[in-house]
C-alpha positions in Angstrom: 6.4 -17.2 -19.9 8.0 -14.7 -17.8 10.8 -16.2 -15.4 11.2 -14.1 -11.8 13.4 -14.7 -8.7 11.0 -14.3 -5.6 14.0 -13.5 -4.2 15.7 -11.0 -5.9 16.3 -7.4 -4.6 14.5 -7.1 -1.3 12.7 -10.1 -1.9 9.5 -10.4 0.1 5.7 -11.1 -0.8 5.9 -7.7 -3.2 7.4 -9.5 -6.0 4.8 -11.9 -5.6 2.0 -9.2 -5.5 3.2 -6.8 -8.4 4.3 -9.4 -10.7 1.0 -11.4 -10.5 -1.2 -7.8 -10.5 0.8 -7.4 -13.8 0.6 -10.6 -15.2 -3.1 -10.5 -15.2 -3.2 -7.0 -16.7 -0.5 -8.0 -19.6 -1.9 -11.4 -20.4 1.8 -12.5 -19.8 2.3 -15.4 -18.1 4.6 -15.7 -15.4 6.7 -18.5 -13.3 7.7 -17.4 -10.0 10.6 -19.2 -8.0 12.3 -18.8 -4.4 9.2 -17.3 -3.2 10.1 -15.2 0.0 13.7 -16.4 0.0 15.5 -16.3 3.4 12.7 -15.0 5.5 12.2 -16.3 8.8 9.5 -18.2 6.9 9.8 -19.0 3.0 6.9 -19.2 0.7 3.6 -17.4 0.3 2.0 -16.2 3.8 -1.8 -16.3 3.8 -2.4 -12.5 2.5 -0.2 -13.3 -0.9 -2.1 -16.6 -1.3 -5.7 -15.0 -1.2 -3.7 -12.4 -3.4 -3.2 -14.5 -5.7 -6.6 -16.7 -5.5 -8.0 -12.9 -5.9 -6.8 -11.6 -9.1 -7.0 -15.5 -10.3 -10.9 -14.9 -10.1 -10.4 -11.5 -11.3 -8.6 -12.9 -14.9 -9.8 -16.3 -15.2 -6.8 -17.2 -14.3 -4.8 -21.2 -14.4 -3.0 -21.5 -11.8 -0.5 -24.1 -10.1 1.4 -24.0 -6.4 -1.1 -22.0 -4.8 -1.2 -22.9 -1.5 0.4 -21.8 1.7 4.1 -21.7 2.0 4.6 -22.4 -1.3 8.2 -21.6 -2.6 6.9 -21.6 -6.0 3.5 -20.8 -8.5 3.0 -20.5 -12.2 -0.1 -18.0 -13.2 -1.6 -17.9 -16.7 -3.9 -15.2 -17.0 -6.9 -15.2 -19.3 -9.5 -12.3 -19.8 -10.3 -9.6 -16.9 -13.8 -9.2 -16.8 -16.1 -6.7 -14.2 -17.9 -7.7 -11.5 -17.5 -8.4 -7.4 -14.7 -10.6 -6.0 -14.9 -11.7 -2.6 -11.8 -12.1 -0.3 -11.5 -14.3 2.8 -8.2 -13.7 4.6 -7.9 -15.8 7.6 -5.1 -14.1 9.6 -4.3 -10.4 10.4 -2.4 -10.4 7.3 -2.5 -6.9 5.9 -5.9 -6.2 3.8 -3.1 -3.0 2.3 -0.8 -5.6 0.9 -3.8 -7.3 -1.0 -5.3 -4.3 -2.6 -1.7 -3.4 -3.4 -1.7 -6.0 -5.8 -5.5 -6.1 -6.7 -5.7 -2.5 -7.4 -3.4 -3.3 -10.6 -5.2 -5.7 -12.9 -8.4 -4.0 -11.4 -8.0 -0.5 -13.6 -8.9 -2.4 -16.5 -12.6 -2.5 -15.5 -15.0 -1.4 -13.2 -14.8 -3.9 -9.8 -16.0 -3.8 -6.3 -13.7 -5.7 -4.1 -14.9 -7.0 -0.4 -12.5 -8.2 2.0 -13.3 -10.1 5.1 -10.5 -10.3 7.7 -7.2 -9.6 7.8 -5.3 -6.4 9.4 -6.0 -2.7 8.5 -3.4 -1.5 11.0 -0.1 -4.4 11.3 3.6 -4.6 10.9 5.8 -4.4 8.2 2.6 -3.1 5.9 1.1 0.4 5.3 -2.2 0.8 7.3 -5.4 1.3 4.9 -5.2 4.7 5.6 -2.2 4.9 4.1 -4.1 4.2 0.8 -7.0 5.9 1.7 -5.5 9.2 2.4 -2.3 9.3 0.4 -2.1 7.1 -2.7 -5.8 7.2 -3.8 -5.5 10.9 -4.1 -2.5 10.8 -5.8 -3.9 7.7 -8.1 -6.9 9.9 -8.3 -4.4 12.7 -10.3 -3.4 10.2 -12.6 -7.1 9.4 -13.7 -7.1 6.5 -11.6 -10.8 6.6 -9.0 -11.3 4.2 -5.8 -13.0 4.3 -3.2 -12.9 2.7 -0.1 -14.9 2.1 3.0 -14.2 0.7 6.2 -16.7 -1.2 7.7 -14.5 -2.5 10.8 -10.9 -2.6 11.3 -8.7 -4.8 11.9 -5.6 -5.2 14.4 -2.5 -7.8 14.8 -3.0 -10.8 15.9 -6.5 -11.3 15.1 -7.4 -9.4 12.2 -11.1 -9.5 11.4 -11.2 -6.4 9.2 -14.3 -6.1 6.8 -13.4 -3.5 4.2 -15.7 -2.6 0.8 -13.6 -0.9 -2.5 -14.6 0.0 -5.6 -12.1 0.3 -8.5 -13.6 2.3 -11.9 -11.6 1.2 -15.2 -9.4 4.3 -16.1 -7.1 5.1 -19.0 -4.2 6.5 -16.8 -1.8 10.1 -17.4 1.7 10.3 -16.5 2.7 12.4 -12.8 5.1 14.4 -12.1 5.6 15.6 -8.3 9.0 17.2 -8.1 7.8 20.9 -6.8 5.8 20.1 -3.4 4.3 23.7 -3.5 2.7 25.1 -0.8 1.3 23.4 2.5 -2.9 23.4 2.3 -3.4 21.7 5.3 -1.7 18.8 8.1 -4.6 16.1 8.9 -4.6 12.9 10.4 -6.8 9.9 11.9 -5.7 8.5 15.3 -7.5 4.9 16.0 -7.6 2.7 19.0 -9.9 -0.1 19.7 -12.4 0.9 22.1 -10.9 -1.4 24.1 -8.2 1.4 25.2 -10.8 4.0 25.4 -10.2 4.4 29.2 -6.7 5.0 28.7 -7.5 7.7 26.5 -4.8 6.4 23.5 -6.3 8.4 20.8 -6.0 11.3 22.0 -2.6 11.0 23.3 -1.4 9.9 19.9 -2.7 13.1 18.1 -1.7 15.1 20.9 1.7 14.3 20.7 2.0 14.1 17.0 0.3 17.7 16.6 2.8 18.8 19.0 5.7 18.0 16.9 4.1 19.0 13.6 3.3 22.4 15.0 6.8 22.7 16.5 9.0 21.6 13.0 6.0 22.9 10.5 4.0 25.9 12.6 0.7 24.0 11.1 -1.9 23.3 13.7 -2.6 20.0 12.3 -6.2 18.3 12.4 -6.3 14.9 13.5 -9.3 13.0 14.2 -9.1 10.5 17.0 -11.5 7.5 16.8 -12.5 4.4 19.0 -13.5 1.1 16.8 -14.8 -2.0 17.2 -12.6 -4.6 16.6 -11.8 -8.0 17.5 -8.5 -7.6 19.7 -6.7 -4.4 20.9 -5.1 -2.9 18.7 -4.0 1.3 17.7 -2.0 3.6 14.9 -2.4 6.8 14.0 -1.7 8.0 9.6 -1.1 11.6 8.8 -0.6 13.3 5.7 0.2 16.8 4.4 -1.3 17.8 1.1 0.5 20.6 -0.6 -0.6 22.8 -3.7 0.5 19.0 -6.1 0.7 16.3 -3.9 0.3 14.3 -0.7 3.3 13.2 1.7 1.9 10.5 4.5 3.6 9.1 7.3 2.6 6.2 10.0 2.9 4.5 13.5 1.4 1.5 14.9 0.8 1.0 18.7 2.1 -2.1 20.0 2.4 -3.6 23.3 4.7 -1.6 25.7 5.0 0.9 23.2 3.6 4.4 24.7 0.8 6.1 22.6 2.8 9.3 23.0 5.7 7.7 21.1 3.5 6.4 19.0 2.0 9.8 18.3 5.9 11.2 17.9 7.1 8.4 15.3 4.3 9.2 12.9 5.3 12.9 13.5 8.9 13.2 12.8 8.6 10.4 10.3 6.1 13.0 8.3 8.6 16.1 8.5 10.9 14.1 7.6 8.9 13.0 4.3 8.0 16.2 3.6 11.4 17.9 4.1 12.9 15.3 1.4 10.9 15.1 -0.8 7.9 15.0 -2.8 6.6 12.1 -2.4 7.2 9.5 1.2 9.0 6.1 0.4 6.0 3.9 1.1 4.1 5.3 -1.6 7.2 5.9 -4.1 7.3 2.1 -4.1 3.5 1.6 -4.8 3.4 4.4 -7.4 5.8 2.7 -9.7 3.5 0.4 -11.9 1.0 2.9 -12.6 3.8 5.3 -14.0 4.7 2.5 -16.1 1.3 2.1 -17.3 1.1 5.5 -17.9 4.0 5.5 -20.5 6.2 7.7 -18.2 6.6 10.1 -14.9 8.9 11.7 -12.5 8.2 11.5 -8.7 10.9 13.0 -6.2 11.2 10.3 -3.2 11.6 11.2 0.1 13.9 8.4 0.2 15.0 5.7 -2.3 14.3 2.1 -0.7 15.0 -1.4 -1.7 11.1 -1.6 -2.5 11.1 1.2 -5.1 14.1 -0.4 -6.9 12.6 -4.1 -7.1 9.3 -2.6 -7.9 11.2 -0.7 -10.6 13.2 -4.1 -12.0 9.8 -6.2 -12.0 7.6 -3.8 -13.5 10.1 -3.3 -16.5 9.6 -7.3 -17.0 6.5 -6.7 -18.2 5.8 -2.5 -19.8 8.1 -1.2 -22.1 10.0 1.3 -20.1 12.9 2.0 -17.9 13.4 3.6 -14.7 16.5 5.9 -13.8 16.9 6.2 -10.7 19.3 8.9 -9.7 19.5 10.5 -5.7 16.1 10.6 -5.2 14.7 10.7 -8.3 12.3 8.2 -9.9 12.1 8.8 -13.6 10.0 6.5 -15.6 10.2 6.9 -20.0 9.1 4.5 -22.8 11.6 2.2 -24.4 
């Protein structure tokens, strides 16, 4: 049985989700302790639970401690088979964070995962569209196919998302995004509930975001701008640049006193700035890291090296014989 700290490196529910994703794919057991240590509130949140309940379906799985603000589980994985998995998420926990972890185990066969509830847009968690629009293409280059539809989003504090995905089993390649090449095109999707219709958020999200991309990158970028039905008020906006070998996405989320235009601008600059440093933005680097390892190697240049990339790096290597070197901001993954 493999022994983690929950709360080693940044800490957080990502331990939690990569380390259970691959302990199911592995067949290694695992034993993980100090769950969430030192966050305002320790333990499993309701998103990492139904994470873990999830994959436990997915594998057959024994577990014990899996219940809310628990500090500490045990998983013992048995045989991943094909099929549906539904997923109930209660809160406006991120429905991102759950497929982050899902999305693992799930490339050993061909599975259709339906989630009711939870967030699409939310704090401290890429937006679905994040994975829509950035990492499933980049997946996609690896050998790696899923789809996704959005029935209905979801938005902080009520959640009540409804989201469809379908994973097909894949034998993955190894990546390498170092060289950008040239831009192909700017595009974006700025949401709002159609609760802020009247106010016209939308549009004066992409406004100002195109503004900035046109001013830093002379690229008229397209951005959709879309009202939805949802259960509470809610906005964000996800753009991504695709060059000649990769995607670079960046992200804002509208919050209460928080004007759409700046809104708009933080996604902006926070894109450019991606793009400018690198190859590949720091909220994918991180989620890219166990399929590299599956892969048997890779190279991806970060736009910036975060805490999350790093522990991603030290738990992955628990369980796939490699090791990542990480040097400025370069990710390099090789077999041990």
């Amino acid at each position: 049985m493999i022994n983690l700290d929950g709360g080693y490196g940044s800490g957080g529910g990502q331990i939690v989700r990569t380390s259970i994703g691959l302990s199911a794919l592995t067949g290694k057991a695992i034993k993980i302790t100090n769950i969430r240590k030192g966050r305002c509130r320790e333990g499993l949140a309701e998103q990492h639970l139904q994470s873990v309940r999830a994959i436990a379906k997915i594998c057959d799985a024994k577990v014990k401690g899996a219940k809310l603000h628990s500090t500490e589980i045990e998983f013992i994985p048995g045989k991943i088979k094909s099929g549906n998995v539904n997923v109930r998420i209660s809160t406006a926990g991120s429905v991102g964070l759950l497929l982050q972890a899902m999305l693992i185990p799930a490339i050993k066969k061909d599975i259709v995962i339906k989630v009711d509830g939870g967030g699409t847009y939310g704090k401290w968690a890429a937006p679905i569209d994040n994975f829509r629009y950035v990492l499933f293409p980049l997946l996609e280059k690896m050998g790696y196919k899923v789809e996704m539809n959005v029935e209905r989003e979801g938005f902080y504090p009520v959640g009540g998302a409804k989201v469809k995905v379908h994973s097909y089993k894949a034998e993955l390649k190894p990546i390498e995004l170092i060289d950008k090449g040239d831009i192909v095109s700017v595009e974006g999707r700025s949401i709002a509930s159609e609760h802020l219709k009247k106010a016209e958020v939308a549009e004066r999200q992409a406004k100002a975001a195109k503004k900035i991309i046109f001013d830093k990158l002379k690229v008229d970028a397209k951005i959709k701008k879309e009202y939805v039905k949802s259960d509470c008020p809610g906005s964000g906006i996800q753009l991504w640049i695709k060059t000649k070998n990769t995607v670079i996405g960046a992200n804002a989320l509208g919050e209460k006193g928080k004007r759409s235009e700046q809104v708009g601008e933080e996604a902006a600059e926070n894109l450019v700035e991606g793009y400018n440093r690198g190859c590949v933005d720091r909220h994918t680097a991180d989620q890219l890291i166990p399929y590299m390892a599956l892969a048997g190697r890779g190279k991806i240049l970060a736009s910036e090296i975060s805490g999350h990339v790093k522990t991603n790096a030290y738990i992955t290597e628990q369980f796939l014989p490699v090791k990542f070197k990480i040097r400025d901001n370069l990710i390099d993954c090789q077999k041990t």
